[in-house]
N, C-alpha and C positions, 0 to 999 in steps of 0.2 A: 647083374645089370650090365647092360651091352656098353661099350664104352662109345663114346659120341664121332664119329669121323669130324681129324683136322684136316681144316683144309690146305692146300699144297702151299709151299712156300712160293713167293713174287717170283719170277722167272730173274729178274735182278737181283736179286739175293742168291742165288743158287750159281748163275754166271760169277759173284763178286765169290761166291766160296770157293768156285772151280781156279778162278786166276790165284787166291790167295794158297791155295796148296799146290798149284803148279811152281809160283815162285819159290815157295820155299821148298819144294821137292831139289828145285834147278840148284837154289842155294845149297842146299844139302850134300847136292853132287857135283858144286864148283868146287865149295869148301873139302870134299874129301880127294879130289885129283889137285890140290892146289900145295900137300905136302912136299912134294916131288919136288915141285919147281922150286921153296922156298930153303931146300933142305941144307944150303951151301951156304945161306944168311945164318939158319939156325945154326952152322956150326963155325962159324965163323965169328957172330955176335954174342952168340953164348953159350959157345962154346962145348957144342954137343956133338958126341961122336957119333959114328955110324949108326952104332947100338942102341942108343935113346930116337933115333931119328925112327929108326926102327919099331923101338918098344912104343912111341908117336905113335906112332900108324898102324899096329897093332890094336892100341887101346881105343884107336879112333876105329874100326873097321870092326872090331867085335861085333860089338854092339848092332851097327850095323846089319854085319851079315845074318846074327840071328834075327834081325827082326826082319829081315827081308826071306828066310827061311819060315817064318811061322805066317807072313803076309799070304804064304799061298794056299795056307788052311783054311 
């Protein structure tokens, strides 16, 4: 049995989904350039050395890179 066409989502709804993954795409990519800047608090208030500020940005950026590696399949 043929399935029934739905019809298109409100053209407002599809604009409010566009803005809500723009912001958090932007968040996404404040919050991963914003290690750098902070990196002299983190070692300074709690006391983390180069290494961890490192192995930080490592574990933040995996993740990351593969899924922007399989986004273009």
């Amino acid at each position: 049995m043929p399935e029934a066409a739905r019809p298109a989502p409100p053209r407002f709804f599809r604009w409010m989904v566009l803005i809500f993954v723009s912001l958090t795409m932007f968040g996404n990519y404040y919050v991963y350039d914003c290690i750098a800047p902070i990196a002299d608090l983190l070692a300074k208030q709690l006391g983390f050395s180069d290494s961890n500020i490192g192995l930080l940005q490592a574990i933040y950026s995996i993740p990351n890179t593969a899924s922007r590696m399989f986004s273009w399949c």
